[in-house]
Residue frames as qw, qx, qy, qz and C-alpha x, y, z in Angstrom:
[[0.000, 0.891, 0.455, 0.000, 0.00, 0.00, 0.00],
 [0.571, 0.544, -0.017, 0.615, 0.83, 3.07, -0.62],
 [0.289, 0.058, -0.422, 0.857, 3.01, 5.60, 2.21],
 [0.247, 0.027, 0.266, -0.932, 0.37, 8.32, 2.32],
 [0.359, -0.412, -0.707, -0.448, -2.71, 6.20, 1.52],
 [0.395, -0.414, -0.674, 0.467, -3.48, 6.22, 5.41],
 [0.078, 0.318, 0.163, -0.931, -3.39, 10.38, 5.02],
 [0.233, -0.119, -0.632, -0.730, -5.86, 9.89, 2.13],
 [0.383, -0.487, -0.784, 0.045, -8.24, 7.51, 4.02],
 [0.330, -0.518, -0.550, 0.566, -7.97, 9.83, 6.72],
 [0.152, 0.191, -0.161, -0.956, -8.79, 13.42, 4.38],
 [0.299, -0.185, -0.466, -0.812, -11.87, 11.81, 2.49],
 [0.487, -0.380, -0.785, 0.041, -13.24, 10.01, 5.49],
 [0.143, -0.731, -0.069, -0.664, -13.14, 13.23, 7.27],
 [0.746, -0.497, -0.301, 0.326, -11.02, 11.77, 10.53],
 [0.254, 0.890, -0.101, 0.366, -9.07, 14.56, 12.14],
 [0.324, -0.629, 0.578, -0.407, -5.90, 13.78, 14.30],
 [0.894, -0.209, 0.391, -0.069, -6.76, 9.89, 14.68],
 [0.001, -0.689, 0.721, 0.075, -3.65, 7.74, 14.18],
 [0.787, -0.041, 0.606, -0.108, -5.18, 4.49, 13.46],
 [0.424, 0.065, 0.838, 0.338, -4.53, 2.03, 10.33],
 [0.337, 0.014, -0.554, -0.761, -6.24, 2.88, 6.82],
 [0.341, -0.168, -0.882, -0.278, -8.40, -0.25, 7.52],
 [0.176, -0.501, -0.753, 0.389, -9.37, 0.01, 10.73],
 [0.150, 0.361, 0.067, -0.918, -10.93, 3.92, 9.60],
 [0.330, 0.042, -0.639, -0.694, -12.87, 2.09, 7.13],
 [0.369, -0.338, -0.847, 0.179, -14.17, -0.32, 9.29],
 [0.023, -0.381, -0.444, 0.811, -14.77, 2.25, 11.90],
 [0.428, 0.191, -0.063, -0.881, -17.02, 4.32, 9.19],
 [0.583, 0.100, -0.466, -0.658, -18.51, 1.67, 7.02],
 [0.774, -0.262, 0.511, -0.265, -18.59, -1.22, 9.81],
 [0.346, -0.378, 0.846, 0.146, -16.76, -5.01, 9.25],
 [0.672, 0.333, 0.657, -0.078, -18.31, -6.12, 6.04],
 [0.650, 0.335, 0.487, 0.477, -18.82, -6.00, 2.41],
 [0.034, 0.982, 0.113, 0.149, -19.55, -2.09, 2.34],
 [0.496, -0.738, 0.291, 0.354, -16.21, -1.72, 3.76],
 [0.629, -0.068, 0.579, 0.515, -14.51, -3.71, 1.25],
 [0.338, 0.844, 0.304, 0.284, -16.52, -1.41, -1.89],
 [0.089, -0.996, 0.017, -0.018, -15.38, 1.50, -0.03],
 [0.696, -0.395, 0.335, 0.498, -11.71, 0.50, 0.06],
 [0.568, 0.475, 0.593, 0.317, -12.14, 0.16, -3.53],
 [0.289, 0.883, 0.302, 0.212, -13.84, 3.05, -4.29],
 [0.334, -0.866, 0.297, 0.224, -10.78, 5.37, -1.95],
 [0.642, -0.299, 0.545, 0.449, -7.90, 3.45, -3.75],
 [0.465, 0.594, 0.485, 0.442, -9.46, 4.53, -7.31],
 [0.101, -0.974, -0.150, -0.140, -9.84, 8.04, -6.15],
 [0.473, -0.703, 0.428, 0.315, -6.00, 7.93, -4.38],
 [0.495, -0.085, 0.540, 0.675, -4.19, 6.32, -7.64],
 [0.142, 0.480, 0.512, 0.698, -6.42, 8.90, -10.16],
 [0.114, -0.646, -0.421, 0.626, -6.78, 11.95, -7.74],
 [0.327, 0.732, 0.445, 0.398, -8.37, 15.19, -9.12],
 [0.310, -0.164, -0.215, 0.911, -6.21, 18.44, -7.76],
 [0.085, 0.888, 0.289, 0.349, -7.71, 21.52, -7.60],
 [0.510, 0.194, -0.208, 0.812, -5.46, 24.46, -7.13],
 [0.267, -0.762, -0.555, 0.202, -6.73, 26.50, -3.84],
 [0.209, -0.950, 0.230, -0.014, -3.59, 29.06, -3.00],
 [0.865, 0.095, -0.171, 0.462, -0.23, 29.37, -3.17],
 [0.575, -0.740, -0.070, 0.343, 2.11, 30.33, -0.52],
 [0.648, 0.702, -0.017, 0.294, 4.66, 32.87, -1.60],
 [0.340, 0.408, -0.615, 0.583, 6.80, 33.04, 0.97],
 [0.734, -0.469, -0.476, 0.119, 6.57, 31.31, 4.84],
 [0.042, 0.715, -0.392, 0.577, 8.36, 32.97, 8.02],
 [0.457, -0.331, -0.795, 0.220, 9.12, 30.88, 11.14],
 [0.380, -0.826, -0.416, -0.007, 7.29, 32.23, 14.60],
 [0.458, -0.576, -0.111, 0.668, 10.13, 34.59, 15.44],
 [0.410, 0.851, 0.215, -0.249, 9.22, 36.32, 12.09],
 [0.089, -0.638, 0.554, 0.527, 12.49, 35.66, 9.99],
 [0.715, 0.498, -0.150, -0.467, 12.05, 34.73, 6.54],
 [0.711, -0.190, 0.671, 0.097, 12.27, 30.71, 5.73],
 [0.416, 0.233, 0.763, 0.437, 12.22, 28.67, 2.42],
 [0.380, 0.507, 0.020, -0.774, 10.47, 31.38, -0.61],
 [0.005, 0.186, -0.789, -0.585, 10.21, 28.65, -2.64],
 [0.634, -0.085, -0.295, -0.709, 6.65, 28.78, -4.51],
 [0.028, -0.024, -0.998, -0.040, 4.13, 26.13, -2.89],
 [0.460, -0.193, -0.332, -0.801, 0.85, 25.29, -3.61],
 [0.328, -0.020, 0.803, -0.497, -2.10, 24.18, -1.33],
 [0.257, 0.066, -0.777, -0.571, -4.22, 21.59, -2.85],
 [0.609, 0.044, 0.557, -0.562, -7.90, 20.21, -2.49],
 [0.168, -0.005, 0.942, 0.291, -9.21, 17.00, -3.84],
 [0.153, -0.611, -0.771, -0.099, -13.14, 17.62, -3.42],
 [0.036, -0.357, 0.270, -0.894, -15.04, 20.61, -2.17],
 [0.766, -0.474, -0.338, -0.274, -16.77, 18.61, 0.50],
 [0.846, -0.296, -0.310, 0.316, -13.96, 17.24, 2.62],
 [0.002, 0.943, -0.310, 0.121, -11.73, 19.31, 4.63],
 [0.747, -0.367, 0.429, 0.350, -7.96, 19.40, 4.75],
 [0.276, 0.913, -0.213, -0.212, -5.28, 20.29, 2.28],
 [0.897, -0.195, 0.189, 0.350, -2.47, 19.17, 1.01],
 [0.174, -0.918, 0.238, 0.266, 0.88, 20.91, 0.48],
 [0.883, 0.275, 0.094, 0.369, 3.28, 20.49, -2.88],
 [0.474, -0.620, 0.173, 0.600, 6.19, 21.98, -3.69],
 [0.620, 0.721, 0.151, -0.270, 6.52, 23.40, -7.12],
 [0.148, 0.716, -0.644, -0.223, 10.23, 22.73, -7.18],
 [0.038, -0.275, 0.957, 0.084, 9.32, 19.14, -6.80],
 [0.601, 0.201, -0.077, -0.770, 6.12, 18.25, -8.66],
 [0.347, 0.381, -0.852, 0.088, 7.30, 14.54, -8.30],
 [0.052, -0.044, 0.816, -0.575, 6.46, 14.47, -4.70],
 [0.310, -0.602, -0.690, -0.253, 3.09, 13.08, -3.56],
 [0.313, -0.746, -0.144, -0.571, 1.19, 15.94, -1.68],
 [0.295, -0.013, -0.781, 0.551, 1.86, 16.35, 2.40],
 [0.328, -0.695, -0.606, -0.207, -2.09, 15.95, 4.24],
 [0.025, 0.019, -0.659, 0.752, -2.91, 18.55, 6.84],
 [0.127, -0.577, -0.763, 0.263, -6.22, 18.30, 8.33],
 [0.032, 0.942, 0.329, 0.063, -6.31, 22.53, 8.41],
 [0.356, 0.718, -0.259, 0.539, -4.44, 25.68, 7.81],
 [0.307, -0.855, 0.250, -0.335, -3.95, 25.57, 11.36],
 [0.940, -0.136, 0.162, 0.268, -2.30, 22.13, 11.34],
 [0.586, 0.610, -0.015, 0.533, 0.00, 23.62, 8.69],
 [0.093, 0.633, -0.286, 0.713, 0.58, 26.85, 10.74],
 [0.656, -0.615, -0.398, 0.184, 0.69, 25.15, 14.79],
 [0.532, -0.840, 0.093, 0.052, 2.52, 27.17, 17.18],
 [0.549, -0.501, 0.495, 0.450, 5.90, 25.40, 16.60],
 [0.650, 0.245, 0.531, 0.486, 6.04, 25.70, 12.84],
 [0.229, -0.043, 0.275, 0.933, 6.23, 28.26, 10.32],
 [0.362, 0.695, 0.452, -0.426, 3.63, 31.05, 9.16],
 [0.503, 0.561, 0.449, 0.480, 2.43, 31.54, 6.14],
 [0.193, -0.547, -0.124, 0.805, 3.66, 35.52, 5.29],
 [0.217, 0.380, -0.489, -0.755, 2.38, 35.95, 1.62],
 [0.460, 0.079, 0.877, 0.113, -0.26, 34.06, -0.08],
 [0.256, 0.182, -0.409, -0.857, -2.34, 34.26, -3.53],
 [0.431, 0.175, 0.781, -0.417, -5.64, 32.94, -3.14],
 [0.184, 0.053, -0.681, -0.707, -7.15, 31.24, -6.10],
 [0.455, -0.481, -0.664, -0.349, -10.44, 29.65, -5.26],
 [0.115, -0.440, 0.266, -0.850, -11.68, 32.02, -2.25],
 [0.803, -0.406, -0.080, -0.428, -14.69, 30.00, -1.10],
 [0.885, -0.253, -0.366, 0.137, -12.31, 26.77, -0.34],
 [0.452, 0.578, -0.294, 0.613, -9.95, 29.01, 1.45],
 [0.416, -0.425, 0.208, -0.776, -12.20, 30.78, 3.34],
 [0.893, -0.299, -0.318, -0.112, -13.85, 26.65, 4.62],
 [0.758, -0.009, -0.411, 0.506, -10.02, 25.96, 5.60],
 [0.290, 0.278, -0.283, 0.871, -9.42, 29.40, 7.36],
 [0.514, -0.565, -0.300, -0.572, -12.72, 29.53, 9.25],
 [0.712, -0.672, 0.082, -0.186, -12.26, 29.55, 13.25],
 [0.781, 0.306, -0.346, 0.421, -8.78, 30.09, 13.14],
 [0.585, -0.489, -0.381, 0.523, -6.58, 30.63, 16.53],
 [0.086, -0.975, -0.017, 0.202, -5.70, 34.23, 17.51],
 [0.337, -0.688, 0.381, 0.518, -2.16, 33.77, 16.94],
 [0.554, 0.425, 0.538, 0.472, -3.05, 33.81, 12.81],
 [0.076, 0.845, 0.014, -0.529, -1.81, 36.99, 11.72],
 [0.797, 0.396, 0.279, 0.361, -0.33, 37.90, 8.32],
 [0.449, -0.553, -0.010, 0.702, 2.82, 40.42, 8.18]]
């Protein structure tokens, strides 16, 4: 199976934070039978023949003490406009399979960098991911 399937399972099933197995999140939604097994299915078709949609891209990050980090272009990606969560590419390495957060606020916690620059293409999914965000979102 593939590395990130588990983040997949866990973006379209709409778990946030749990740390269990792919399988056992199926199970858990669709209970221990044949519905489970479809629904594997139907996630593994959707994870090897995903449909991007380009939300925003970050044009430069800063860490929490406000000095400027990596400026290298990255985009934030959605698969569906139902499920929340995001994933994060790199445009110097278009190669890489996506990294899942759950919400911009996973992305931006406390101990990580802040976004300092961003270009928002689709406004509406932005605005889903940026709804009831902590106080200590600010942009410089």
């Amino acid at each position: 199976m593939p590395k990130d399937f588990p983040d997949w399972v866990t973006y379209r099933l709409e778990f946030e934070g749990a740390r269990h197995f792919w399988k056992d999140k199926i199970i858990q939604r669709f209970g221990d039978g044949p519905e489970s097994l479809e629904s594997f299915f139907t996630l593994l078709d959707e994870y090897l023949d995903p449909k991007p949609k380009l939300v925003a891209r970050i044009l430069s990050m800063r860490s929490s003490d406000g000095k400027k980090l990596d400026n290298s272009p990255k985009e934030l990606i959605s698969y569906n406009d139902v499920n929340p969560g995001l994933f994060l590419v790199s445009n110097s390495d278009r190669s890489a399979r996506h990294t899942f957060f759950p919400s911009l606020t996973a992305l931006e916690a406390p101990e990580r960098s802040r976004i300092a620059d961003v270009e928002t293409i689709d406004h509406a999914a932005y605005d889903r991911w940026t709804s009831n965000l902590p106080d200590y979102w600010t942009y410089d």
